[in-house]
Backbone as XML, in Angstrom:
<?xml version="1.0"?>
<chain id="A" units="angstrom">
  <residue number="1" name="UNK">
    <atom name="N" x="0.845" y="-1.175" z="0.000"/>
    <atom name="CA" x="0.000" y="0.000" z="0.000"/>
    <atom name="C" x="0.890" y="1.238" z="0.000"/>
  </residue>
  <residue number="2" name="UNK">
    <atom name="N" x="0.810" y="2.338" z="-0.848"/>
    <atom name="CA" x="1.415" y="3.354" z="-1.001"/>
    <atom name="C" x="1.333" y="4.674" z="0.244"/>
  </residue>
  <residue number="3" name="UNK">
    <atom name="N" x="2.106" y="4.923" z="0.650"/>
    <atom name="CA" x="2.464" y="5.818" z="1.878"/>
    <atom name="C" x="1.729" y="6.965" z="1.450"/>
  </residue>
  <residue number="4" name="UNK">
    <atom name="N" x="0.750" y="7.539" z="2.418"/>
    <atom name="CA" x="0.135" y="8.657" z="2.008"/>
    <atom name="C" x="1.076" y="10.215" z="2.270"/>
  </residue>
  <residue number="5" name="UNK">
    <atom name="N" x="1.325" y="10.996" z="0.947"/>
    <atom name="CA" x="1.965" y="11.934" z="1.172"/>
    <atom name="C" x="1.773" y="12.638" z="2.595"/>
  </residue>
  <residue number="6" name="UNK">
    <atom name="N" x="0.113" y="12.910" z="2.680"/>
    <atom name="CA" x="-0.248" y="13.919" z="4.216"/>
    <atom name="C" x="0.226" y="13.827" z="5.356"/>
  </residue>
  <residue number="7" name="UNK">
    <atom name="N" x="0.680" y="12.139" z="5.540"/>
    <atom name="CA" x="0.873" y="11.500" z="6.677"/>
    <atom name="C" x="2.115" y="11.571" z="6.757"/>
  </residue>
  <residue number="8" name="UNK">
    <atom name="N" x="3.399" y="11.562" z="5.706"/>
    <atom name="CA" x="4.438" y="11.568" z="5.087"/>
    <atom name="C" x="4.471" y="12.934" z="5.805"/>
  </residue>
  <residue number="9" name="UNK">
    <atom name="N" x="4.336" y="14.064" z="5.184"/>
    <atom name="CA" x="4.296" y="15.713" z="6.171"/>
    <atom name="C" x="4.308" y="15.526" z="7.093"/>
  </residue>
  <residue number="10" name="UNK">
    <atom name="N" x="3.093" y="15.431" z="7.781"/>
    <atom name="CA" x="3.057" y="15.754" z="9.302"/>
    <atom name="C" x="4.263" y="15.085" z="10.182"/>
  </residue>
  <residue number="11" name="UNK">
    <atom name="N" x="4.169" y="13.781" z="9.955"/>
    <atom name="CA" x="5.219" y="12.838" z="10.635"/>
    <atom name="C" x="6.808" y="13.688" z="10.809"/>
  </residue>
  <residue number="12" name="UNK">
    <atom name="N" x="7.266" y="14.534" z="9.250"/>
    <atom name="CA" x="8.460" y="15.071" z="9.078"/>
    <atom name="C" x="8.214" y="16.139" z="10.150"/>
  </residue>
  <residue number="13" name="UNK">
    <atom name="N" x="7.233" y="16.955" z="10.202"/>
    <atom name="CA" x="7.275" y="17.788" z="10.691"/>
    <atom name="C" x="6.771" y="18.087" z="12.269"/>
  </residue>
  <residue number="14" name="UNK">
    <atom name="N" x="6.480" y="16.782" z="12.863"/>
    <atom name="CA" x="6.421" y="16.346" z="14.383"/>
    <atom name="C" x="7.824" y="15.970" z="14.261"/>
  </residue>
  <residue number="15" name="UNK">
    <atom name="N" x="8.851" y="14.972" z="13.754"/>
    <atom name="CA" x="10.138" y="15.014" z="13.649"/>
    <atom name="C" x="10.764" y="15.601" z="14.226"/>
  </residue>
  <residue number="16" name="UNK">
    <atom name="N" x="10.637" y="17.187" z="13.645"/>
    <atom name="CA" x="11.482" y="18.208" z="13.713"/>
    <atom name="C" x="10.986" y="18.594" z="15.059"/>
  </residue>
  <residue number="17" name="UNK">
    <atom name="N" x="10.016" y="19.173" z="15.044"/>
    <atom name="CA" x="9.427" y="19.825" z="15.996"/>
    <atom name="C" x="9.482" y="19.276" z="17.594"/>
  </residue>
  <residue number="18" name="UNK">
    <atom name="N" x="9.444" y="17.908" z="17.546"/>
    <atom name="CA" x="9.354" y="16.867" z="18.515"/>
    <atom name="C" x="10.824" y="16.357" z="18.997"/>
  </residue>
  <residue number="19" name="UNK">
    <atom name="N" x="11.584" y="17.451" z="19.260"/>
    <atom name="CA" x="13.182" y="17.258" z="19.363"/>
    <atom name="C" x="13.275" y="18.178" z="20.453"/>
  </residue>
  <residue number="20" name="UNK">
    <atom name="N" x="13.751" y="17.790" z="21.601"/>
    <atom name="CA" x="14.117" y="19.018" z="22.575"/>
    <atom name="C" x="14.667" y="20.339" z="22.434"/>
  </residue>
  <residue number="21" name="UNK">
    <atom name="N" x="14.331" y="21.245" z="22.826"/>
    <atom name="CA" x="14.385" y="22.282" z="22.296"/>
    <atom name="C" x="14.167" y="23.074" z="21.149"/>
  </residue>
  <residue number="22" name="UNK">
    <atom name="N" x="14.114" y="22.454" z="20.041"/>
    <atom name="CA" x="13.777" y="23.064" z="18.705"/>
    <atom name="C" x="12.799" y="24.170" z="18.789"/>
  </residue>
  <residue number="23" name="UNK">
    <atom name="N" x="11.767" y="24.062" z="19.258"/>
    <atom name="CA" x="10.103" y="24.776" z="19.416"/>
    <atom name="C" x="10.770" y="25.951" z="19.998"/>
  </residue>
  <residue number="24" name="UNK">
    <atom name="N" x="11.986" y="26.143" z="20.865"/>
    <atom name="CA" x="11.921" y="26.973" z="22.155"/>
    <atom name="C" x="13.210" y="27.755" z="21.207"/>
  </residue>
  <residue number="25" name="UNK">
    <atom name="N" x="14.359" y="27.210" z="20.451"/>
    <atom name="CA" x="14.838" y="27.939" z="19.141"/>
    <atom name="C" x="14.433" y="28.477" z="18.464"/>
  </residue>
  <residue number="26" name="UNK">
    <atom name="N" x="13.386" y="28.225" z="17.239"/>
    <atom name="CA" x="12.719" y="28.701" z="16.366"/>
    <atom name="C" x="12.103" y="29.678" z="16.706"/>
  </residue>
  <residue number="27" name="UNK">
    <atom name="N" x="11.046" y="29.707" z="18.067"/>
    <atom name="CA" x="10.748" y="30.747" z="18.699"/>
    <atom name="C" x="11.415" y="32.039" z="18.956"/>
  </residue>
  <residue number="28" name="UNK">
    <atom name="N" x="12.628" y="31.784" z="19.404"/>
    <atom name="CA" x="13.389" y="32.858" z="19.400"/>
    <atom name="C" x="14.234" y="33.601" z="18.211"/>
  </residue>
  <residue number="29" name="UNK">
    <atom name="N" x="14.344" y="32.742" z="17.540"/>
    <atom name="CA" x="14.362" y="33.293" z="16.283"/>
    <atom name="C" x="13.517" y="33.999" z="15.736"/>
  </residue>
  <residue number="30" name="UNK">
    <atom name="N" x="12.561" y="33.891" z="15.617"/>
    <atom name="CA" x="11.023" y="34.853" z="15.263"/>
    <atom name="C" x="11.316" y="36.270" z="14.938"/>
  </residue>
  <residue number="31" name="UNK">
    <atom name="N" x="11.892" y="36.883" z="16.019"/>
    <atom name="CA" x="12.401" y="38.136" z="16.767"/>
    <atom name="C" x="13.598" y="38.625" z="15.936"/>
  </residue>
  <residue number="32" name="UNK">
    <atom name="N" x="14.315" y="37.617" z="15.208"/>
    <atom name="CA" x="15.407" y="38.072" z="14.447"/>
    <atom name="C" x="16.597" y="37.301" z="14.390"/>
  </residue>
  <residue number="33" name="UNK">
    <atom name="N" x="17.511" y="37.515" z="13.793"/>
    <atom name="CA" x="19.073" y="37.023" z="13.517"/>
    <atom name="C" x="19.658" y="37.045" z="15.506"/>
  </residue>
  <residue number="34" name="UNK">
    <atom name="N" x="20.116" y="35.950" z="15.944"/>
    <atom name="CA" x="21.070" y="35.693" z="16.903"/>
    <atom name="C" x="22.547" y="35.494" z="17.150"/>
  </residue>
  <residue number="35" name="UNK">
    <atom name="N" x="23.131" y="35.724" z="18.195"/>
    <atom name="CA" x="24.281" y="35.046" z="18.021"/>
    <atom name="C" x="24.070" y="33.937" z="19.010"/>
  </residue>
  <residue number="36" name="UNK">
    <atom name="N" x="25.224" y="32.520" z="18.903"/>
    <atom name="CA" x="24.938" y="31.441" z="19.163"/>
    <atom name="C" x="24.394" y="31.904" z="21.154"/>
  </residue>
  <residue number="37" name="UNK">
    <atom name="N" x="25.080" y="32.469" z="21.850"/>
    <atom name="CA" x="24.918" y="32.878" z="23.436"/>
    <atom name="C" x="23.615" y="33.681" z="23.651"/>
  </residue>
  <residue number="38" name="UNK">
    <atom name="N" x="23.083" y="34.456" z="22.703"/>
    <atom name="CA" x="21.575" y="35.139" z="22.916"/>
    <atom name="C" x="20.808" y="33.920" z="22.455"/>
  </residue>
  <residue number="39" name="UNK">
    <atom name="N" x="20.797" y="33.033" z="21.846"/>
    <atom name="CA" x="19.980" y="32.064" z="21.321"/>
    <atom name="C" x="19.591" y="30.443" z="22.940"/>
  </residue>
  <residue number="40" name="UNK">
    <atom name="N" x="20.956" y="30.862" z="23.687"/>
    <atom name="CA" x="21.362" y="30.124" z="24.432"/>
    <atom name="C" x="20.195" y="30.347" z="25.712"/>
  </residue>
  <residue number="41" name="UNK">
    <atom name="N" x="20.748" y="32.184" z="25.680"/>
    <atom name="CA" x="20.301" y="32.653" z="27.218"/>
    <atom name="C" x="18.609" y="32.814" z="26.445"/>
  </residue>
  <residue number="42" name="UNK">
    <atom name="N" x="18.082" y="32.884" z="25.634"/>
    <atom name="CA" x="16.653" y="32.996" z="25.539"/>
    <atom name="C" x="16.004" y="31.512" z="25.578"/>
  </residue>
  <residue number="43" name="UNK">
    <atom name="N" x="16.775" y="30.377" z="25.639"/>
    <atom name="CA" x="16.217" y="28.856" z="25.775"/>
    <atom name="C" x="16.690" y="28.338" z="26.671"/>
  </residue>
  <residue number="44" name="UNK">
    <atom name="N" x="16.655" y="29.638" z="27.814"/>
    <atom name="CA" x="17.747" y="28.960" z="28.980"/>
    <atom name="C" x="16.938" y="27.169" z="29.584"/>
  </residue>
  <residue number="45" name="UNK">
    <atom name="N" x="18.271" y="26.953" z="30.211"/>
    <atom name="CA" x="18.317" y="25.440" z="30.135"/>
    <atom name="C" x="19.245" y="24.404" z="29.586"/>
  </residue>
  <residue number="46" name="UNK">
    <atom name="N" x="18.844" y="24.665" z="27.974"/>
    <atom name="CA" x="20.089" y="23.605" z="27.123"/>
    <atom name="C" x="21.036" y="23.992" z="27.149"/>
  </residue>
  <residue number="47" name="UNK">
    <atom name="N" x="22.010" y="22.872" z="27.076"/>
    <atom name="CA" x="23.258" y="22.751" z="27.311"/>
    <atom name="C" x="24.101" y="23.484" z="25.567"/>
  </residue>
  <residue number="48" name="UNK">
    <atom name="N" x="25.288" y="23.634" z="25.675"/>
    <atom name="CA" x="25.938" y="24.354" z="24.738"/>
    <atom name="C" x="25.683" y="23.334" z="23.275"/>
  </residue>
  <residue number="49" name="UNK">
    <atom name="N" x="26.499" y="21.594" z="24.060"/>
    <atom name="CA" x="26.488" y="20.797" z="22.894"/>
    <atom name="C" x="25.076" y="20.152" z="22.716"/>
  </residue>
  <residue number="50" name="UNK">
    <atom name="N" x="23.990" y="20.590" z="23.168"/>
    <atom name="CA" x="22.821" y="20.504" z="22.745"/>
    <atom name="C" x="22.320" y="21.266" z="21.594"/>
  </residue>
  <residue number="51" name="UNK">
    <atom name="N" x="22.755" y="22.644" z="21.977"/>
    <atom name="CA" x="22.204" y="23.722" z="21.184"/>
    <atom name="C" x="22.838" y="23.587" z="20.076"/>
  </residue>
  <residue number="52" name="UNK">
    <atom name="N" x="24.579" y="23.465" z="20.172"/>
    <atom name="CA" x="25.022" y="23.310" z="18.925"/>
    <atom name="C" x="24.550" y="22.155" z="17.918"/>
  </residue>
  <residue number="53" name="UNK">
    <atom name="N" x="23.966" y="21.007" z="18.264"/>
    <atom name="CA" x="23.348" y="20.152" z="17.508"/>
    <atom name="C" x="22.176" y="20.238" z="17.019"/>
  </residue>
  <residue number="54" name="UNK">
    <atom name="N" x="20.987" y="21.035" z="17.905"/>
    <atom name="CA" x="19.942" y="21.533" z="16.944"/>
    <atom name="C" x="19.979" y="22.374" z="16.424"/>
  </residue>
  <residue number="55" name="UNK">
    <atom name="N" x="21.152" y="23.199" z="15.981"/>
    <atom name="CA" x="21.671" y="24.288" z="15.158"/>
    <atom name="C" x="21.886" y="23.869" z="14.054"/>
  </residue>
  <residue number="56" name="UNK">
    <atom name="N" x="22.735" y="22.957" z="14.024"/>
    <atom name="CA" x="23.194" y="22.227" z="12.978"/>
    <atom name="C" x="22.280" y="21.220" z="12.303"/>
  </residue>
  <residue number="57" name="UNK">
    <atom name="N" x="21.560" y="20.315" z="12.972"/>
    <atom name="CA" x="20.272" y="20.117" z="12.308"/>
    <atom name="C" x="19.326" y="20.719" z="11.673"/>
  </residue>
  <residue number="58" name="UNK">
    <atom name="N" x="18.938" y="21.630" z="12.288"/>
    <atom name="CA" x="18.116" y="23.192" z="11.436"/>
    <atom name="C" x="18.449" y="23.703" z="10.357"/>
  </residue>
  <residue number="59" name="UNK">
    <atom name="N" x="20.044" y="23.584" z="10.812"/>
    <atom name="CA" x="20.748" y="24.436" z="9.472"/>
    <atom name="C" x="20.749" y="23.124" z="8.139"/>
  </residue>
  <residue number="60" name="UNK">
    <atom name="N" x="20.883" y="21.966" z="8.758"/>
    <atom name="CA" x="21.264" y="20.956" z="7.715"/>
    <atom name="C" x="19.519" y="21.080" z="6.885"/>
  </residue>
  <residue number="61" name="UNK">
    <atom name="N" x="18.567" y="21.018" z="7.203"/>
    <atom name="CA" x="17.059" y="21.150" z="6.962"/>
    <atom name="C" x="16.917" y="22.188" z="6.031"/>
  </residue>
  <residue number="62" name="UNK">
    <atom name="N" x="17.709" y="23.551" z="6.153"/>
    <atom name="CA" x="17.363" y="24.703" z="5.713"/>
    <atom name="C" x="16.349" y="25.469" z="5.944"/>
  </residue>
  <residue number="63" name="UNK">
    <atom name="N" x="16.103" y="25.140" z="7.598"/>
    <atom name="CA" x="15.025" y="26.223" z="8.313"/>
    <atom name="C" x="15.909" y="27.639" z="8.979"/>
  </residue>
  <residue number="64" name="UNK">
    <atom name="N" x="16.877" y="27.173" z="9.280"/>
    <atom name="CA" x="17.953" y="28.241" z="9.769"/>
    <atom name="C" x="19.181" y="28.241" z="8.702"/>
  </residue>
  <residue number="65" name="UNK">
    <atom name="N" x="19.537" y="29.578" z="8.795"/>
    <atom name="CA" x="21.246" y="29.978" z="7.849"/>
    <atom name="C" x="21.990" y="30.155" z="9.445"/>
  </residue>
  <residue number="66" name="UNK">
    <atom name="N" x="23.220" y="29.924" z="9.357"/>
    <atom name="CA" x="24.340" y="30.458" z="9.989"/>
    <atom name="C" x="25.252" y="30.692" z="8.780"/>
  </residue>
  <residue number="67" name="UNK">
    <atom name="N" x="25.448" y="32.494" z="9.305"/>
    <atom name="CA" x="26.610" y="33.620" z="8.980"/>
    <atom name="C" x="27.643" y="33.801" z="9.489"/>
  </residue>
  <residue number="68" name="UNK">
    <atom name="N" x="28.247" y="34.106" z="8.555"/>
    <atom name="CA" x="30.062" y="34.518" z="9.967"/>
    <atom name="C" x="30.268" y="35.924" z="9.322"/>
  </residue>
  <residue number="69" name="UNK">
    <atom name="N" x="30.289" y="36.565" z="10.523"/>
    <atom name="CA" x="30.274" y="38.158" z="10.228"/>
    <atom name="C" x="31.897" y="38.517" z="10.576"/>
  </residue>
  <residue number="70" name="UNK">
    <atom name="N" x="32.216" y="39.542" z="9.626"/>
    <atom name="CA" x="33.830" y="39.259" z="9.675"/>
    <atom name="C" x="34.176" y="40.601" z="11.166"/>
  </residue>
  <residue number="71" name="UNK">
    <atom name="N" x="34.928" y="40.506" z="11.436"/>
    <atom name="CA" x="35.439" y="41.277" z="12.904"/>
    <atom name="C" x="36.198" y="42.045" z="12.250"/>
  </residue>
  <residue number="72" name="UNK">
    <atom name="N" x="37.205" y="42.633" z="13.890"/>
    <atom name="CA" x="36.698" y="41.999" z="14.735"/>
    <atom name="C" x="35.495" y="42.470" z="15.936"/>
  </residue>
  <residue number="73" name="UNK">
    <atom name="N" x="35.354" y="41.262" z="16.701"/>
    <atom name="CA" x="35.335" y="40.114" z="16.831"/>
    <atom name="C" x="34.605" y="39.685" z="15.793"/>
  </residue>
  <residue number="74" name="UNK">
    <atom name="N" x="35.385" y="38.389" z="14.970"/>
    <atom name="CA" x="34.165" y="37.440" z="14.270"/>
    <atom name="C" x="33.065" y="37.019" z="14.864"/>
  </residue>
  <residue number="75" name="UNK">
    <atom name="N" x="32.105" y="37.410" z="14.608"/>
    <atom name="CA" x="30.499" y="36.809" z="14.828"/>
    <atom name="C" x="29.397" y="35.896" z="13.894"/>
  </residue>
  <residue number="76" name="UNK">
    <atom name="N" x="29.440" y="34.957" z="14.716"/>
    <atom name="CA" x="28.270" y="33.668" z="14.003"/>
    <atom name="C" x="26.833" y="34.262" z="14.449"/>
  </residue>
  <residue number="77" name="UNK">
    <atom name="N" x="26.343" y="34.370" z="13.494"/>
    <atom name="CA" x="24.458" y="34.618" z="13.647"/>
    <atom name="C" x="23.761" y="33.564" z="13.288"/>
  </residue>
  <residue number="78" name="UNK">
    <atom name="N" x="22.688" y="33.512" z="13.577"/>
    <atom name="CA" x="21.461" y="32.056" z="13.130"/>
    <atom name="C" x="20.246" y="33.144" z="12.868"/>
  </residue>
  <residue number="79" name="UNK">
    <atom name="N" x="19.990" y="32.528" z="11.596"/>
    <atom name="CA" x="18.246" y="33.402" z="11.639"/>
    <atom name="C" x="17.637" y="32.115" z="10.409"/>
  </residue>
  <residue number="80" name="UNK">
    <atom name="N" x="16.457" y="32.781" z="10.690"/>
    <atom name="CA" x="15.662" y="31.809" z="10.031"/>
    <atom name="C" x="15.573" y="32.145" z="8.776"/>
  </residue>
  <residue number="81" name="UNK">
    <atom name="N" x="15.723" y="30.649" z="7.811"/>
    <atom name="CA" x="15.413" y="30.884" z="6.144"/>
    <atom name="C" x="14.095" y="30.953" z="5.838"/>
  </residue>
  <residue number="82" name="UNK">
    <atom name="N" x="13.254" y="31.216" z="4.787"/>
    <atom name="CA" x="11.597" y="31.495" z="4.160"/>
    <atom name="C" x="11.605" y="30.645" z="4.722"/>
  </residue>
  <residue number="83" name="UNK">
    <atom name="N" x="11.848" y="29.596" z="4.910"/>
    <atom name="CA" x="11.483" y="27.796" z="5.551"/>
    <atom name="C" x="11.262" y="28.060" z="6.952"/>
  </residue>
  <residue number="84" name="UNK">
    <atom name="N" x="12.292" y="28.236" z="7.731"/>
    <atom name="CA" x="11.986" y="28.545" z="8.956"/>
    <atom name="C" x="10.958" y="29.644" z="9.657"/>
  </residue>
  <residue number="85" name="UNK">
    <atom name="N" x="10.594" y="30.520" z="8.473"/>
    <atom name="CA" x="9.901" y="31.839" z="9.223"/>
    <atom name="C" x="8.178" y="31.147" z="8.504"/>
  </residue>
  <residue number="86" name="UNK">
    <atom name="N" x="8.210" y="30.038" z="8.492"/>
    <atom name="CA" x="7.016" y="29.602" z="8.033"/>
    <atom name="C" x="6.518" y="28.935" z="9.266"/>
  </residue>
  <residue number="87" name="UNK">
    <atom name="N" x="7.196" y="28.576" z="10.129"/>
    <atom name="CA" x="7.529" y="28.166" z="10.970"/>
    <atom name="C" x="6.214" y="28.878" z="12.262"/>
  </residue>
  <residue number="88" name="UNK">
    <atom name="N" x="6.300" y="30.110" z="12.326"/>
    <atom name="CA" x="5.894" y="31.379" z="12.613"/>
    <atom name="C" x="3.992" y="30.914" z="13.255"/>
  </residue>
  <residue number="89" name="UNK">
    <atom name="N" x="3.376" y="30.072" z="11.773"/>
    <atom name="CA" x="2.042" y="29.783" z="11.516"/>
    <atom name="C" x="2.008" y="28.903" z="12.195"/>
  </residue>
  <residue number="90" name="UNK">
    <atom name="N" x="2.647" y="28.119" z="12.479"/>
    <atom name="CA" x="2.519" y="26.480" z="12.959"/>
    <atom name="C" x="2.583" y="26.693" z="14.391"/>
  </residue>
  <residue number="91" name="UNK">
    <atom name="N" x="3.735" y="27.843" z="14.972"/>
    <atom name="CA" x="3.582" y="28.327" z="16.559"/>
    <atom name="C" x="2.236" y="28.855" z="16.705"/>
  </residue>
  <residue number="92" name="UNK">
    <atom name="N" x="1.768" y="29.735" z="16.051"/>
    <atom name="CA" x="0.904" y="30.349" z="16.553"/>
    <atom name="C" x="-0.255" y="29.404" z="16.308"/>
  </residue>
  <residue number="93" name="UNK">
    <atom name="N" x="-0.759" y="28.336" z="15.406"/>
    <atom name="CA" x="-1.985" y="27.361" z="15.523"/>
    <atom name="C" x="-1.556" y="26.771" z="16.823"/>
  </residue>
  <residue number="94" name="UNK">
    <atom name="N" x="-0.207" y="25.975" z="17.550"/>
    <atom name="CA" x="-0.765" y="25.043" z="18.123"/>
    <atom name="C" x="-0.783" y="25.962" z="19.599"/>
  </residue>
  <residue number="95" name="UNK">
    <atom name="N" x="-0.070" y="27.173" z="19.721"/>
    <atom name="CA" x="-0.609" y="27.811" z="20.978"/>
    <atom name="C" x="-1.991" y="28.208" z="20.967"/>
  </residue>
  <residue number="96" name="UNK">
    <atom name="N" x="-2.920" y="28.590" z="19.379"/>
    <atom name="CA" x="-4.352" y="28.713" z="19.532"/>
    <atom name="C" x="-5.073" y="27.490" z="20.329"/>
  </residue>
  <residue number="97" name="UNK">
    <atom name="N" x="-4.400" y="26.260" z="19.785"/>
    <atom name="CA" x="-4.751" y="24.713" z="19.711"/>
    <atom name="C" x="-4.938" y="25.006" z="21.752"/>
  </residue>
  <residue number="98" name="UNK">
    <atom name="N" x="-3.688" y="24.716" z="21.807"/>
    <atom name="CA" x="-3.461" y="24.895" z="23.508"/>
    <atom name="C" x="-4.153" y="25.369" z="24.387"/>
  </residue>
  <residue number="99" name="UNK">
    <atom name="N" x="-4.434" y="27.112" z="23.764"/>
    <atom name="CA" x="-5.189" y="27.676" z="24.954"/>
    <atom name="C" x="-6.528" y="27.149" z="24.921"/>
  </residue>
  <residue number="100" name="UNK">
    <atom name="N" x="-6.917" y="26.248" z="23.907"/>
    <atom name="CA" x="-8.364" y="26.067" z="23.630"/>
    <atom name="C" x="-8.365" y="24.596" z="24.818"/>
  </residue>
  <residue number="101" name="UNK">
    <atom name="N" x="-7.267" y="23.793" z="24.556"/>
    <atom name="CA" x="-7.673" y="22.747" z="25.562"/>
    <atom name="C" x="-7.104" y="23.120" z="26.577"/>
  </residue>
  <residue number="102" name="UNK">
    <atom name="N" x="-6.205" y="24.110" z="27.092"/>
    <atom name="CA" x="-6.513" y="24.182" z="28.722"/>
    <atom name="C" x="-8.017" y="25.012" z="29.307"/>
  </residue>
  <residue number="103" name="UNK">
    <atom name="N" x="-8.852" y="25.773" z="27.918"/>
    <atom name="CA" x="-9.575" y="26.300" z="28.690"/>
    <atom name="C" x="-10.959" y="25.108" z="28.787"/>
  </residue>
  <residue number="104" name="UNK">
    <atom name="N" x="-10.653" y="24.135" z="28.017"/>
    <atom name="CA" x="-11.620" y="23.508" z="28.335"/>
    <atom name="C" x="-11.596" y="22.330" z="29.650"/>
  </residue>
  <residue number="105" name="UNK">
    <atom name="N" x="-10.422" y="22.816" z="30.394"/>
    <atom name="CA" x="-9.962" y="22.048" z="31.242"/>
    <atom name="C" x="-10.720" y="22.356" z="32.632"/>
  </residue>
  <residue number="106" name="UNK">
    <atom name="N" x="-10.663" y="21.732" z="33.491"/>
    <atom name="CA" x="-11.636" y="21.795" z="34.642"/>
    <atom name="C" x="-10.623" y="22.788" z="35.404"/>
  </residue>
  <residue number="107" name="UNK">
    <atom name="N" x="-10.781" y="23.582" z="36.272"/>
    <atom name="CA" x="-10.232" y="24.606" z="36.884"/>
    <atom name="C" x="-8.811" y="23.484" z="37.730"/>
  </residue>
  <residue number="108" name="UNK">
    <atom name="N" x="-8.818" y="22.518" z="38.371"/>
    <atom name="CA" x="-7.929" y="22.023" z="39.304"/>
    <atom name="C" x="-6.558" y="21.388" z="38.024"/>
  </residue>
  <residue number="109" name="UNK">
    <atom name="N" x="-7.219" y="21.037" z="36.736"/>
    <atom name="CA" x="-6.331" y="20.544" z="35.994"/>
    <atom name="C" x="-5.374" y="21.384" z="35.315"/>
  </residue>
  <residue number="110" name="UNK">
    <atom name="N" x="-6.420" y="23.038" z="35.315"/>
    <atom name="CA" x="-5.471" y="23.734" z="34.379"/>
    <atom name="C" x="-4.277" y="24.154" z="35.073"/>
  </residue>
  <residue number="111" name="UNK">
    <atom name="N" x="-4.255" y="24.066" z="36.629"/>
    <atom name="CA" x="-3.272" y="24.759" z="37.142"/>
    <atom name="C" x="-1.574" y="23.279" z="37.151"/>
  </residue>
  <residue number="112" name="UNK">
    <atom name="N" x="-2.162" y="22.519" z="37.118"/>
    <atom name="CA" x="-1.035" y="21.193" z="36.957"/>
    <atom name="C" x="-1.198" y="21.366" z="35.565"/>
  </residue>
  <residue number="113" name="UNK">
    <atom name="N" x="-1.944" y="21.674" z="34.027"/>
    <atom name="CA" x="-1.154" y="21.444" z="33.176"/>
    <atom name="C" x="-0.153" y="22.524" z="32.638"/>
  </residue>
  <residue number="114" name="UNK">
    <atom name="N" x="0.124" y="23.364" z="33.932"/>
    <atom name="CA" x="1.357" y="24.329" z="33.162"/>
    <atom name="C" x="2.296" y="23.968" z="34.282"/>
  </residue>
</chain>
C-alpha cells in the first residue's frame, strides 16, 4: 500500500518539531538574527552541545542559515530561512490549539497542566 503523502508531512514535521528544544529555538528566532549565546540565554536550560546540535540540524534542513560576520570580533548569527519563518504559523496554531484545551480544562487541571 502506497504511503500517504499527508501523513508523510506531518510525521516530518512532528520530527522536527518533537526534538528538545527546537520549538523553544525557532521561537526565538522569530524576533530576528542571533548570536549562538543570545539564542542560548533565551532557551535557557540547554546545554551548549545541545544547542550546537539543533543548530546544525536546522541548518542541515534549511530552516535556519548560519553567517560569519567578519570582525573583529568574528560573529556567528542564526536566523531563520523562508522555511523557517514559516515556521511562525505552525507556533501560533498550536498555541491557539493549547489555549483552547486548557480552557476547556476543569479549573484544578489547568493549574497542573502548566
Amino acid at each position: 500500500m502506497p504511503e500517504d503523502p499527508k501523513c508523510r508531512a506531518f510525521e516530518t514535521a512532528i520530527e522536527v518539531l518533537g526534538r528538545p528544544w527546537t520549538g523553544k529555538i525557532l521561537n526565538s528566532l522569530q524576533a530576528g538574527p542571533l548570536r549562538f549565546s543570545e539564542i542560548g540565554e533565551a532557551t535557557a536550560g540547554v546545554g551548549d552541545k545541545t544547542l550546537s546540535a539543533r543548530l546544525k540540524d536546522l541548518e542541515g534542513r534549511g530552516i535556519i542559515v548560519r553567517s560569519v560576520e567578519a570582525g573583529p570580533p568574528v560573529r556567528v548569527v542564526y536566523a531563520l530561512t523562508p522555511r523557517g519563518e514559516a515556521f511562525i504559523h505552525v507556533s501560533e496554531a498550536i498555541r491557539r490549539w493549547g489555549d483552547a484545551l486548557l480552557a476547556e480544562l476543569p479549573a484544578p487541571q489547568r493549574v497542573k497542566a502548566r
